[in-house]
Structure formats: C-alpha cells, structure tokens
PDB file of N, CA, C and O in Angstrom:
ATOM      1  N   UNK A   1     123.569  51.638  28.308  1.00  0.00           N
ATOM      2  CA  UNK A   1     122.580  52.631  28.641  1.00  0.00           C
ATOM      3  C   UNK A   1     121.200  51.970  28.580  1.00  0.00           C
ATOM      4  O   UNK A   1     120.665  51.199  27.784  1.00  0.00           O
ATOM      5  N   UNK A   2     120.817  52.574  29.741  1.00  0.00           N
ATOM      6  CA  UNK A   2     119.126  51.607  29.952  1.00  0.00           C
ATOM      7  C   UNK A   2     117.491  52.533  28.624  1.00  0.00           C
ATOM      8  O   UNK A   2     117.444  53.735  28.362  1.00  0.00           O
ATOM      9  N   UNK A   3     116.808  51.813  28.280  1.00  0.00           N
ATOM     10  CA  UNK A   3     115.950  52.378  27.621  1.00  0.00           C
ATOM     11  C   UNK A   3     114.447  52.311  27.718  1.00  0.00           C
ATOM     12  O   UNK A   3     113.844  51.905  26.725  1.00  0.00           O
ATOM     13  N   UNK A   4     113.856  52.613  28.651  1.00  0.00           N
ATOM     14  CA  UNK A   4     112.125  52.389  28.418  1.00  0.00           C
ATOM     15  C   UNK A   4     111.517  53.411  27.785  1.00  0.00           C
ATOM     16  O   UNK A   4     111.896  54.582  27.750  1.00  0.00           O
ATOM     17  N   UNK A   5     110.436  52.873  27.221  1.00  0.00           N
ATOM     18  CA  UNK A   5     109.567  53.578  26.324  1.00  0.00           C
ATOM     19  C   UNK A   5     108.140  53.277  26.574  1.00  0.00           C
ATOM     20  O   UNK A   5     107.761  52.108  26.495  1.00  0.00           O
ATOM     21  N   UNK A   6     107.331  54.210  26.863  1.00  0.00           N
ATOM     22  CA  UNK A   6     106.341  53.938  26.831  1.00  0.00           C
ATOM     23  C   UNK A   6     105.661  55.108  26.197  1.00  0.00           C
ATOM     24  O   UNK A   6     105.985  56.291  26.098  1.00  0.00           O
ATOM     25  N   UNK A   7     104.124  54.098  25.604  1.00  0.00           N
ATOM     26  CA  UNK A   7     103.021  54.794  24.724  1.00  0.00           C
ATOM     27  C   UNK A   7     101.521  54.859  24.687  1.00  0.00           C
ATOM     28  O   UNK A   7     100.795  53.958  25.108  1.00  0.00           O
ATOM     29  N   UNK A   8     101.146  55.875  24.209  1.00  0.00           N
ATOM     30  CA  UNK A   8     100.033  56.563  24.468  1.00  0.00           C
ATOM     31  C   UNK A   8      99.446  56.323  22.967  1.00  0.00           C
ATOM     32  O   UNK A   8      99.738  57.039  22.009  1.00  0.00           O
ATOM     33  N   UNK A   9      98.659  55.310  22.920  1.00  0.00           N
ATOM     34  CA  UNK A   9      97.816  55.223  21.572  1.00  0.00           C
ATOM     35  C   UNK A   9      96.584  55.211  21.580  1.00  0.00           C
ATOM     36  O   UNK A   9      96.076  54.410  22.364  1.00  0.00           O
ATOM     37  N   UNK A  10      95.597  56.123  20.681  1.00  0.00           N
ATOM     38  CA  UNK A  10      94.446  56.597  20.616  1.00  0.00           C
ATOM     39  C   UNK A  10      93.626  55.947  19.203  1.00  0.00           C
ATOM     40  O   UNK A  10      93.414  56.557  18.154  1.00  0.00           O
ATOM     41  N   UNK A  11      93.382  55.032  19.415  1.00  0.00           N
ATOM     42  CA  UNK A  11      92.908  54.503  18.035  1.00  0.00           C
ATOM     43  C   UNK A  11      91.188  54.246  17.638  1.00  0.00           C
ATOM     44  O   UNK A  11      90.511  53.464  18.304  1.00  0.00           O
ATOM     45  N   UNK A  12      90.825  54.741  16.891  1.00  0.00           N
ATOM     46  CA  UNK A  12      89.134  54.519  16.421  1.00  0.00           C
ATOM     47  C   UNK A  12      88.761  56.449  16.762  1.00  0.00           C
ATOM     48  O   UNK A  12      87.646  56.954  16.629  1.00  0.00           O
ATOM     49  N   UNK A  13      89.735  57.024  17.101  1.00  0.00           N
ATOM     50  CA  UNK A  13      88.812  58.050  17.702  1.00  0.00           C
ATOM     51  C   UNK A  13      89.385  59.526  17.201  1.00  0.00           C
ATOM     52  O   UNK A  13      90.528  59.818  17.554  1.00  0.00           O
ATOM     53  N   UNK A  14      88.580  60.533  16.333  1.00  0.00           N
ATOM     54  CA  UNK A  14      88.794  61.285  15.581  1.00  0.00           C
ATOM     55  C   UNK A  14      89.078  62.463  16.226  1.00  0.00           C
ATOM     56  O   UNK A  14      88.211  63.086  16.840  1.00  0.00           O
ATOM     57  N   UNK A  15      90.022  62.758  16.154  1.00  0.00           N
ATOM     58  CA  UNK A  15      90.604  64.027  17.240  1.00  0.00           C
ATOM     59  C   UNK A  15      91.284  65.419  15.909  1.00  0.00           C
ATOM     60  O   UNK A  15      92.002  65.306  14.915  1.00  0.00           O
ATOM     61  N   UNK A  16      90.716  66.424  16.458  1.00  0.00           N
ATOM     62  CA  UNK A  16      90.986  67.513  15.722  1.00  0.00           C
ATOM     63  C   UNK A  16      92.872  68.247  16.017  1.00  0.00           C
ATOM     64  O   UNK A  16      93.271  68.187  17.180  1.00  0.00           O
ATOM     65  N   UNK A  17      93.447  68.612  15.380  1.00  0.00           N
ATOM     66  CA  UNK A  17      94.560  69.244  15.428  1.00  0.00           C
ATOM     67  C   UNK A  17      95.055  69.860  16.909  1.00  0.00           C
ATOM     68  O   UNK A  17      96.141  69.649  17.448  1.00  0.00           O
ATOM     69  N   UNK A  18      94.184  70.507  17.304  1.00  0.00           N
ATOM     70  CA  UNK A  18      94.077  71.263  18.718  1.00  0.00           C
ATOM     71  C   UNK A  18      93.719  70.023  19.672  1.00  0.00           C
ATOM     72  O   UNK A  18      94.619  69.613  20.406  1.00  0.00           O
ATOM     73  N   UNK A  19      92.567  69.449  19.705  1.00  0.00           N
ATOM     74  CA  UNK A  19      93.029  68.013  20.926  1.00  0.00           C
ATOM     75  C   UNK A  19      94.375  67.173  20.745  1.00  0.00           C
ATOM     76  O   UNK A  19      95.009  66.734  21.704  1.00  0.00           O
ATOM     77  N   UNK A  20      94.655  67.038  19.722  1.00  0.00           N
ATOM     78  CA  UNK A  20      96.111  66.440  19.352  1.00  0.00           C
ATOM     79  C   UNK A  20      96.911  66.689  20.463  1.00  0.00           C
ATOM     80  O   UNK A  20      97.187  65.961  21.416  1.00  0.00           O
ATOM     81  N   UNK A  21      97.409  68.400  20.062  1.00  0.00           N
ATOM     82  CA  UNK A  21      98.174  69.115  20.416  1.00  0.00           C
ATOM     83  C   UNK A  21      98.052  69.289  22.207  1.00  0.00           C
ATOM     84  O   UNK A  21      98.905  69.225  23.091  1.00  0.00           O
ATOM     85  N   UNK A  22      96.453  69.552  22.230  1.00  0.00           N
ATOM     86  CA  UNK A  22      96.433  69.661  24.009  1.00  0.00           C
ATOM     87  C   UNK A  22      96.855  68.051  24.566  1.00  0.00           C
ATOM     88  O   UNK A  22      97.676  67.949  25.478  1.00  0.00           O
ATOM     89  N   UNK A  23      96.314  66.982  24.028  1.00  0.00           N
ATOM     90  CA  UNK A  23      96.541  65.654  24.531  1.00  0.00           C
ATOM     91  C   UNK A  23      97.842  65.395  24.782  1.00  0.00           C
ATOM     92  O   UNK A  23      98.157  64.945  25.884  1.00  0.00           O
ATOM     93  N   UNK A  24      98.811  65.643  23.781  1.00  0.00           N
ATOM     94  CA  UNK A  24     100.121  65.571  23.580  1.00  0.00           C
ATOM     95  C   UNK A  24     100.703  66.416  24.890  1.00  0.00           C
ATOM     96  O   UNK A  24     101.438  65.853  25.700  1.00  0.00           O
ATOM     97  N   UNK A  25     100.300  67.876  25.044  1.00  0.00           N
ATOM     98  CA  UNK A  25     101.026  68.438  26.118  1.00  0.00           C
ATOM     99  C   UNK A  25     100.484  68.097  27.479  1.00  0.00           C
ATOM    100  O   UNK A  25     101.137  68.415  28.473  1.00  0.00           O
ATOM    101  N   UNK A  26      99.417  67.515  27.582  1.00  0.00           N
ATOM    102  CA  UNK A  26      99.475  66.484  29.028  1.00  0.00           C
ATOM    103  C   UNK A  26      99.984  65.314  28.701  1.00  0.00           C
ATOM    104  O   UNK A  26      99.551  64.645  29.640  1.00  0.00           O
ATOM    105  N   UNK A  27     100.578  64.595  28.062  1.00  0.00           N
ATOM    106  CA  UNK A  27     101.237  63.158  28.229  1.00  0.00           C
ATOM    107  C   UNK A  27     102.389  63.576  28.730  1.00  0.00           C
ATOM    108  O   UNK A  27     102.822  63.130  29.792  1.00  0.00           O
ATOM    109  N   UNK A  28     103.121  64.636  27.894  1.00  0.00           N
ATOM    110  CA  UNK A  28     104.394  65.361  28.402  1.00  0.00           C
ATOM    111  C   UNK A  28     104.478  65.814  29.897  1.00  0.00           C
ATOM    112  O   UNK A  28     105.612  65.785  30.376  1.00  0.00           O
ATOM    113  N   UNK A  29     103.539  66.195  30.649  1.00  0.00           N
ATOM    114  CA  UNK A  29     103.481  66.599  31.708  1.00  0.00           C
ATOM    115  C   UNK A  29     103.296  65.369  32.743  1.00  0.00           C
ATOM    116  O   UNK A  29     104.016  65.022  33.679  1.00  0.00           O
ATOM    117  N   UNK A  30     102.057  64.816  32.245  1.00  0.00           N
ATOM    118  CA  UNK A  30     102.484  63.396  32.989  1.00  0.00           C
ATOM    119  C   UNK A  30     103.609  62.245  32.827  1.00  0.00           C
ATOM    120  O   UNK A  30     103.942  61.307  33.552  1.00  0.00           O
ATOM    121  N   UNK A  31     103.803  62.451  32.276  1.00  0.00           N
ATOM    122  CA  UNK A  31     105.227  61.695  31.726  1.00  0.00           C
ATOM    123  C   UNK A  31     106.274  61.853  33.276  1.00  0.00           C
ATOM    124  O   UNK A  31     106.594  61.142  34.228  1.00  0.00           O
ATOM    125  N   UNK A  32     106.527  63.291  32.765  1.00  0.00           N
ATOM    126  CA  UNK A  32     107.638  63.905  34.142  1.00  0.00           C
ATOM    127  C   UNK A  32     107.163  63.223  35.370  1.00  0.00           C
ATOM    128  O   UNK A  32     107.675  62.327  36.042  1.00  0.00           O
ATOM    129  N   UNK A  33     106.180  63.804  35.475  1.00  0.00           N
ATOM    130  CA  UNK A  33     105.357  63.740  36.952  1.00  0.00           C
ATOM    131  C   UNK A  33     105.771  62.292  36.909  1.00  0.00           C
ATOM    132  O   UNK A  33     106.804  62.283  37.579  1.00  0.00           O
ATOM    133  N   UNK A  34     105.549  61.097  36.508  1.00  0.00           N
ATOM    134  CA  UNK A  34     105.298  60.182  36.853  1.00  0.00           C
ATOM    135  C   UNK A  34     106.701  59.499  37.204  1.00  0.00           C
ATOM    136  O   UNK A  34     106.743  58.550  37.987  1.00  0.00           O
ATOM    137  N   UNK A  35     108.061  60.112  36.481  1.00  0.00           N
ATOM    138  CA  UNK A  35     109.632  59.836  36.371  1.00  0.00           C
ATOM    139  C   UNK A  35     109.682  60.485  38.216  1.00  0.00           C
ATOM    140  O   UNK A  35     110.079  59.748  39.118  1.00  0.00           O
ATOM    141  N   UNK A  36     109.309  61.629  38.422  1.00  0.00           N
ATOM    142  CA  UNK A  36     108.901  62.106  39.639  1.00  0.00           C
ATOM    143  C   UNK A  36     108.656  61.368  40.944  1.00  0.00           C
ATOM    144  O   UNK A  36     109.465  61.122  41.838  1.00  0.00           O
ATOM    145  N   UNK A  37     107.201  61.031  40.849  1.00  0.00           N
ATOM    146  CA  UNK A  37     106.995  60.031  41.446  1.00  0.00           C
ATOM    147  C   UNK A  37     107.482  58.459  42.028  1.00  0.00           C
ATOM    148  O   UNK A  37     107.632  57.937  43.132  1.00  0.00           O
ATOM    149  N   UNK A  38     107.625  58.058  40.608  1.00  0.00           N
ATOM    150  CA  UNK A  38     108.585  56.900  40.875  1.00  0.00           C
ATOM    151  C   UNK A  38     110.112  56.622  41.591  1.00  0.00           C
ATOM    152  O   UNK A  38     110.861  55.715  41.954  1.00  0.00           O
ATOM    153  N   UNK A  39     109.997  57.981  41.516  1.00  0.00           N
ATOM    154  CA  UNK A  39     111.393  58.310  42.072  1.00  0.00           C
ATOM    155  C   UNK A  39     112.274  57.673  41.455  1.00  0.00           C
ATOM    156  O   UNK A  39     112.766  56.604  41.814  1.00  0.00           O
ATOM    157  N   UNK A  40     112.694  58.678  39.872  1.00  0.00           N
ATOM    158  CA  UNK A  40     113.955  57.740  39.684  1.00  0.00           C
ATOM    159  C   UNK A  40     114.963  58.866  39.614  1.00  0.00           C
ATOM    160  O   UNK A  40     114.748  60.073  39.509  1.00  0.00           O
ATOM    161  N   UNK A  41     115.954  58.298  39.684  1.00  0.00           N
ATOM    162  CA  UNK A  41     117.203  59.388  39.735  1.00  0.00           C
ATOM    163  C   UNK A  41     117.808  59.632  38.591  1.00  0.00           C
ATOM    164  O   UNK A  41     118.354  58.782  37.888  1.00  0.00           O
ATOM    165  N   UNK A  42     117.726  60.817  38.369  1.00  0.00           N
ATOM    166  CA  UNK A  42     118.183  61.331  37.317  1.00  0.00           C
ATOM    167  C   UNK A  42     119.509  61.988  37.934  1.00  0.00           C
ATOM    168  O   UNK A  42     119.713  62.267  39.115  1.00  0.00           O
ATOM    169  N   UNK A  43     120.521  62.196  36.620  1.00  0.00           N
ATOM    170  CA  UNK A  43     121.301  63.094  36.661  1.00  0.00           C
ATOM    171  C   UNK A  43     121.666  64.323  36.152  1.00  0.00           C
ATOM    172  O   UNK A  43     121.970  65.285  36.857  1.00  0.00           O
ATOM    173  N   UNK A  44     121.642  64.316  34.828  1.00  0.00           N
ATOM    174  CA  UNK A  44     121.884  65.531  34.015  1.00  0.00           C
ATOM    175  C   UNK A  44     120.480  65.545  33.693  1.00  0.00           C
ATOM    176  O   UNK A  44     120.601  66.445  32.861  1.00  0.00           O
ATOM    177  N   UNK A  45     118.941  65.225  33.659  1.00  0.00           N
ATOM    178  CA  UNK A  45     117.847  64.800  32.657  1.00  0.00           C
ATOM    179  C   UNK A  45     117.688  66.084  31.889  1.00  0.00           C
ATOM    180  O   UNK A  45     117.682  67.214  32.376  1.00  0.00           O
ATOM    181  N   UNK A  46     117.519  65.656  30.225  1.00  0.00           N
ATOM    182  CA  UNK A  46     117.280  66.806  29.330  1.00  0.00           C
ATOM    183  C   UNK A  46     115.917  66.022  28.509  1.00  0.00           C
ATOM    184  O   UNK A  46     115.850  64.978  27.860  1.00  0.00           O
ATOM    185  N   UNK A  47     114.980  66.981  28.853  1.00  0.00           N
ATOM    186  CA  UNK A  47     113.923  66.567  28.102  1.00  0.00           C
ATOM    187  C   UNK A  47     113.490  67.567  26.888  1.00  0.00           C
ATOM    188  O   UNK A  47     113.378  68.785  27.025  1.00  0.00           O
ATOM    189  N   UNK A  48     113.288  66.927  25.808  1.00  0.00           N
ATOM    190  CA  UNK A  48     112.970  67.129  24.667  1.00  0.00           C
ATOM    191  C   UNK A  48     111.828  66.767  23.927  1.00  0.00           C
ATOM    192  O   UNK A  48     111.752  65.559  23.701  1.00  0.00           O
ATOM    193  N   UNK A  49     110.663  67.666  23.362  1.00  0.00           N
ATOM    194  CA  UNK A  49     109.655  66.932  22.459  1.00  0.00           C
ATOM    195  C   UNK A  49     109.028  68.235  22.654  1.00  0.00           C
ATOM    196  O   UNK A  49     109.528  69.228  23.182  1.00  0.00           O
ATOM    197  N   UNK A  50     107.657  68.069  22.067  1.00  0.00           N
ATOM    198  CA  UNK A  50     106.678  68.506  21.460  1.00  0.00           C
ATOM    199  C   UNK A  50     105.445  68.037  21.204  1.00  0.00           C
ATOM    200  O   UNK A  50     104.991  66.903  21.050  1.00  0.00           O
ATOM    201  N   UNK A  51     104.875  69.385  21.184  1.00  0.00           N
ATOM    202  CA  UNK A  51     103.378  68.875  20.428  1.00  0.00           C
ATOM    203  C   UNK A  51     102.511  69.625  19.222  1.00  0.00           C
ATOM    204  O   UNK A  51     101.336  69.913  18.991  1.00  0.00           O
ATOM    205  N   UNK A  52     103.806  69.761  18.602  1.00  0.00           N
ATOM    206  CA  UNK A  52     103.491  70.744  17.235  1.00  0.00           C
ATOM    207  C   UNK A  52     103.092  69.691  16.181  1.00  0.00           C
ATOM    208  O   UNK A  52     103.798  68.722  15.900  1.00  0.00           O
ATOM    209  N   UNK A  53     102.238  69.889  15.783  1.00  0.00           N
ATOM    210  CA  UNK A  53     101.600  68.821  14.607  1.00  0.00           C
ATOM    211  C   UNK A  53     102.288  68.794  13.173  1.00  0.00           C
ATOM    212  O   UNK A  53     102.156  67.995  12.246  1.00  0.00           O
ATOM    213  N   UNK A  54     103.241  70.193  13.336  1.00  0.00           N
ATOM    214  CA  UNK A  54     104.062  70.558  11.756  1.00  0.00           C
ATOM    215  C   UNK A  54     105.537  69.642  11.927  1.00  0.00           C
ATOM    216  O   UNK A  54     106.312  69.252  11.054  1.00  0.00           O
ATOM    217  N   UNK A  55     105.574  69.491  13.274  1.00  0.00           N
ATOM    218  CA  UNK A  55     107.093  68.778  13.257  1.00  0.00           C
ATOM    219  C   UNK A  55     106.976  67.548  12.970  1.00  0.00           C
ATOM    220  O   UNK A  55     105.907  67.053  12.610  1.00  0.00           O
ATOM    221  N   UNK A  56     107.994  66.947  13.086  1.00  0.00           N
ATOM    222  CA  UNK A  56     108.303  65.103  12.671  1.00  0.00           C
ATOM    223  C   UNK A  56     107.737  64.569  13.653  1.00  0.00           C
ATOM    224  O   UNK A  56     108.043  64.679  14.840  1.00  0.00           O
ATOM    225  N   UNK A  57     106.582  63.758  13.012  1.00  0.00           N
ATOM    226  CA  UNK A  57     105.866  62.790  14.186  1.00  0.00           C
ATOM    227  C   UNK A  57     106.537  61.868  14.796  1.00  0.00           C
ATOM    228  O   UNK A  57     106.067  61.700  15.921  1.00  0.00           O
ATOM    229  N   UNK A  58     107.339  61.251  14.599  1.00  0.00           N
ATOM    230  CA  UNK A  58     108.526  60.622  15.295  1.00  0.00           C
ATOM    231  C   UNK A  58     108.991  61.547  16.597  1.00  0.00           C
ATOM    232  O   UNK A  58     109.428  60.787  17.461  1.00  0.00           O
ATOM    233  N   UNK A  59     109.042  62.908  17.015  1.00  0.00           N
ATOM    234  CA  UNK A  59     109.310  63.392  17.919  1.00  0.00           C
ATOM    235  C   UNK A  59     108.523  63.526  18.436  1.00  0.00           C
ATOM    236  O   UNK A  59     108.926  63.701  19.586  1.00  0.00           O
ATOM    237  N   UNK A  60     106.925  63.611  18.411  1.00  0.00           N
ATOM    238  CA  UNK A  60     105.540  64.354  19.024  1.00  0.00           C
ATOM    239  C   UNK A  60     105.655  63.398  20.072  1.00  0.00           C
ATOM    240  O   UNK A  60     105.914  62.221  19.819  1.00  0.00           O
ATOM    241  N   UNK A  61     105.483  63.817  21.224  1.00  0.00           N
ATOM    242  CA  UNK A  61     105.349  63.170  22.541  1.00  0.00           C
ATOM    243  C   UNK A  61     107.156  64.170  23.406  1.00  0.00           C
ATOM    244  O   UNK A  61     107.861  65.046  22.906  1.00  0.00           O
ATOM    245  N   UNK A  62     107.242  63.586  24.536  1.00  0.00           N
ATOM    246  CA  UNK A  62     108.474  63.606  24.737  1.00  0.00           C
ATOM    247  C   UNK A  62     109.710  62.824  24.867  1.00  0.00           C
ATOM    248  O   UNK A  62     109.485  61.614  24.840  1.00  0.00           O
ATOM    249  N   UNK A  63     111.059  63.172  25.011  1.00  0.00           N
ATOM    250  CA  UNK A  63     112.165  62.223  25.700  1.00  0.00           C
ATOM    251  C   UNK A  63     112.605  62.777  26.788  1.00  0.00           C
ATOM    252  O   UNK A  63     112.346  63.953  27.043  1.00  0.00           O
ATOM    253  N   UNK A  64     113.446  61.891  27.708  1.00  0.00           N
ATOM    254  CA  UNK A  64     114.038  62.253  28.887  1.00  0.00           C
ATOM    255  C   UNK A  64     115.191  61.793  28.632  1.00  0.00           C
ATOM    256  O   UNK A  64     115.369  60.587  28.803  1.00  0.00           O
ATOM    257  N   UNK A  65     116.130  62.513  28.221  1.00  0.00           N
ATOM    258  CA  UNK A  65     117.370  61.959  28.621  1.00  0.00           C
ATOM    259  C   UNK A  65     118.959  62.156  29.741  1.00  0.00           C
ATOM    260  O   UNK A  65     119.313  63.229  30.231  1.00  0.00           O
ATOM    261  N   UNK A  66     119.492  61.164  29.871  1.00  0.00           N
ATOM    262  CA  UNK A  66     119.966  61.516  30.629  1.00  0.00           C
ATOM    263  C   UNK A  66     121.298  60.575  31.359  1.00  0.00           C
ATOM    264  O   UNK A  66     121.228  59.359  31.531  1.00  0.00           O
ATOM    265  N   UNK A  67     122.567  61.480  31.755  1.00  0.00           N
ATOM    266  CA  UNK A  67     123.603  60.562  31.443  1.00  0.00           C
ATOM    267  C   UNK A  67     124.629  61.190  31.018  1.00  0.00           C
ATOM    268  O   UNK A  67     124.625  62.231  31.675  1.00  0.00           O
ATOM    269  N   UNK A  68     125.745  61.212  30.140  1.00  0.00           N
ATOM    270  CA  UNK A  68     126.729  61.720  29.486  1.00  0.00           C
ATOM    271  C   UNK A  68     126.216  62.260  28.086  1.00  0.00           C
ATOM    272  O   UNK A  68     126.528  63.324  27.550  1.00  0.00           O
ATOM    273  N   UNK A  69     125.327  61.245  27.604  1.00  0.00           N
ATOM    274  CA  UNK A  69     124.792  62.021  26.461  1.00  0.00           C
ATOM    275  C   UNK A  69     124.078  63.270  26.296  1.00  0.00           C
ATOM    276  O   UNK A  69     124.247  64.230  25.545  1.00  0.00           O
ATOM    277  N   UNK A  70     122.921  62.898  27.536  1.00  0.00           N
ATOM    278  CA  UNK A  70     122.420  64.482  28.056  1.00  0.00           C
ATOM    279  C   UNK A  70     123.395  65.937  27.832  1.00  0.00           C
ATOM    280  O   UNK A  70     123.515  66.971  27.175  1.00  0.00           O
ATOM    281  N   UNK A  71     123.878  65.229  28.774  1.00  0.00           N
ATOM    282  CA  UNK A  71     124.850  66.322  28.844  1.00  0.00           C
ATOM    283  C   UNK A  71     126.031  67.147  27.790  1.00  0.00           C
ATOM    284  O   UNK A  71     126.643  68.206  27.927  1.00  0.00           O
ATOM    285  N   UNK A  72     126.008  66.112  26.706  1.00  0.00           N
ATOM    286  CA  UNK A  72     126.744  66.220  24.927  1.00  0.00           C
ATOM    287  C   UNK A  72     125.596  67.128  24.826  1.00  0.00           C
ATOM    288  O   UNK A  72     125.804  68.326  25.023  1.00  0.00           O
ATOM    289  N   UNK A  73     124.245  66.662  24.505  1.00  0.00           N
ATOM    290  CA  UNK A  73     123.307  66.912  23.528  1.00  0.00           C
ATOM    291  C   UNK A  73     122.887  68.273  23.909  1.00  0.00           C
ATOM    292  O   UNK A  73     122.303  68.942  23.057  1.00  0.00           O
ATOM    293  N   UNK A  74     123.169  68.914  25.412  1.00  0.00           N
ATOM    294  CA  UNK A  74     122.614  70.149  26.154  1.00  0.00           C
ATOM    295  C   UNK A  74     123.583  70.949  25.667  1.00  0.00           C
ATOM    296  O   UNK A  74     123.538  72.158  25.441  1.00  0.00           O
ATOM    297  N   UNK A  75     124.346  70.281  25.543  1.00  0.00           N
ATOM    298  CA  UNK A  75     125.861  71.744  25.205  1.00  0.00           C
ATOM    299  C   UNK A  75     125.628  72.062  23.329  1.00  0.00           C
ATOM    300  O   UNK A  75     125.731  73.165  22.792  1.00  0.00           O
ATOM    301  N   UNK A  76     125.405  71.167  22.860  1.00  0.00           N
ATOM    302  CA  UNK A  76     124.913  71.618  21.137  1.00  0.00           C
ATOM    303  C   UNK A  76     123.807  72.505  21.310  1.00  0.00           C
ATOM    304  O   UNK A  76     123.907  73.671  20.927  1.00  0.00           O
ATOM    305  N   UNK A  77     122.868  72.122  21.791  1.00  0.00           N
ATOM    306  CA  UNK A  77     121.305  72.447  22.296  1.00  0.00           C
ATOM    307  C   UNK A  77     121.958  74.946  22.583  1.00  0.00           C
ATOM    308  O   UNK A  77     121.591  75.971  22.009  1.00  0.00           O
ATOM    309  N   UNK A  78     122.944  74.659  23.709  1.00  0.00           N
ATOM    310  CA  UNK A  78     123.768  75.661  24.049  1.00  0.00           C
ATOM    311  C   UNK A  78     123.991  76.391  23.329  1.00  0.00           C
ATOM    312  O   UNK A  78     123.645  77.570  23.251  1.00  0.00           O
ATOM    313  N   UNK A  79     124.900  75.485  22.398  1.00  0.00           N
ATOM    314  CA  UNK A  79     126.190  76.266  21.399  1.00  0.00           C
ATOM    315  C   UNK A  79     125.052  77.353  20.100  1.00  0.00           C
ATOM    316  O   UNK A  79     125.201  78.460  19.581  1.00  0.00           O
ATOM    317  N   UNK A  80     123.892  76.202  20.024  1.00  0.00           N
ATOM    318  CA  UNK A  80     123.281  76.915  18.949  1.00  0.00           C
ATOM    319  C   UNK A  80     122.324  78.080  19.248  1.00  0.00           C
ATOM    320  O   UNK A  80     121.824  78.819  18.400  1.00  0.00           O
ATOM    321  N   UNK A  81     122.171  78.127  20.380  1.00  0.00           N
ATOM    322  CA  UNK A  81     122.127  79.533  21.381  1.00  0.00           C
ATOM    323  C   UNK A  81     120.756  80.342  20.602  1.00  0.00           C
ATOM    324  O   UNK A  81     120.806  81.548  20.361  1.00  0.00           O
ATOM    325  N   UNK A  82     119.659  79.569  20.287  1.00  0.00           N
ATOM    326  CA  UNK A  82     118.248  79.770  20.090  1.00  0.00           C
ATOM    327  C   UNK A  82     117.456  80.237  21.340  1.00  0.00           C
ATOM    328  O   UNK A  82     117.605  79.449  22.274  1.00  0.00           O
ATOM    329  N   UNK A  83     116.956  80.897  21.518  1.00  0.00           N
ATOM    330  CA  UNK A  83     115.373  81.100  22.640  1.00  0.00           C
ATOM    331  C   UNK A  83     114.537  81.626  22.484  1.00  0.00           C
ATOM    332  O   UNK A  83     114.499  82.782  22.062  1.00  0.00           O
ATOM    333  N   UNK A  84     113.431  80.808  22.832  1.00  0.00           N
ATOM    334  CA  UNK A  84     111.729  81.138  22.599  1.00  0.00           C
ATOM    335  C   UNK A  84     111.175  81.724  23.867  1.00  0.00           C
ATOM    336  O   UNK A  84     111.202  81.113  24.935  1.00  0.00           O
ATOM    337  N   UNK A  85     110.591  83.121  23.692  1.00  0.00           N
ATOM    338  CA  UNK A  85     110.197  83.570  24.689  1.00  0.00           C
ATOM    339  C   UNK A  85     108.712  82.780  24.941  1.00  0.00           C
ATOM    340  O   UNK A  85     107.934  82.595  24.005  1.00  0.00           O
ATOM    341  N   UNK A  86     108.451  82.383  26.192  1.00  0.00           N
ATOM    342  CA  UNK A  86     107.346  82.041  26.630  1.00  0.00           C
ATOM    343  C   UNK A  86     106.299  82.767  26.543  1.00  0.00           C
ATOM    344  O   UNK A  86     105.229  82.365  27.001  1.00  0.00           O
TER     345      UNK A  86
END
C-alpha cells in the first residue's frame, strides 16, 4: 500500500484557538481539492480528521484513505452507527 504525506507547518507565528481551527478546515478542503485535481483515482476514499483542538493532535488535519482498508474501516465507522447533524 502506497503512502504520501504531506504538511502544513506554521512556525514563529501565534495563532489563537479559532484561527487554528479555521486554518485546519481549509487545509482539509484543500487537501481534497488538490487529490481532485491531480487526478488521482480513488476507489473506496474515506476521509477522516478534524479540526477540533480538544481531540488528539496526531489526528488534526485530515486522512484519505483508500483501498480494502477503507472499506474495513467504513463498515466499523457503520456498525457504530453515530451521526452528527450538520
């Protein structure tokens, strides 16, 4: 399974909770857009992340995944049968 990663680091520069949070939900958006663009082919893609400052910073940003695992990880995602109204 193939893996790129790329990152968005902001360093020297004092950002309040709420720019965090807005910064974070445009990386996420450009992120897609840019998987988009490039045109890559996805199959199952399940994207996952956040930009909640209370969760595990290890997740803040997003993932794309996608593949057989996707498709494991969507059916747990399923089974545990949570939803957040928008």
């Amino acid at each position: 399974m193939a893996r790129n990663e790329f990152r968005f680091v902001v360093d020297g520069v004092e950002l309040t909770p709420d720019q965090q949070s807005h910064i974070a939900g445009e990386i996420q958006k450009a992120g897609l857009a840019a998987l988009s663009s490039a045109g890559a082919k996805l199959a199952t893609p399940l994207a996952l992340g956040h930009a909640n400052l209370k969760l595990r910073p290890e997740w803040y940003g997003i993932w794309v995944i996608d593949g057989p695992f996707a498709e494991e990880l969507g059916q747990k995602i399923n089974d545990i049968g949570f939803w957040m109204p928008r």
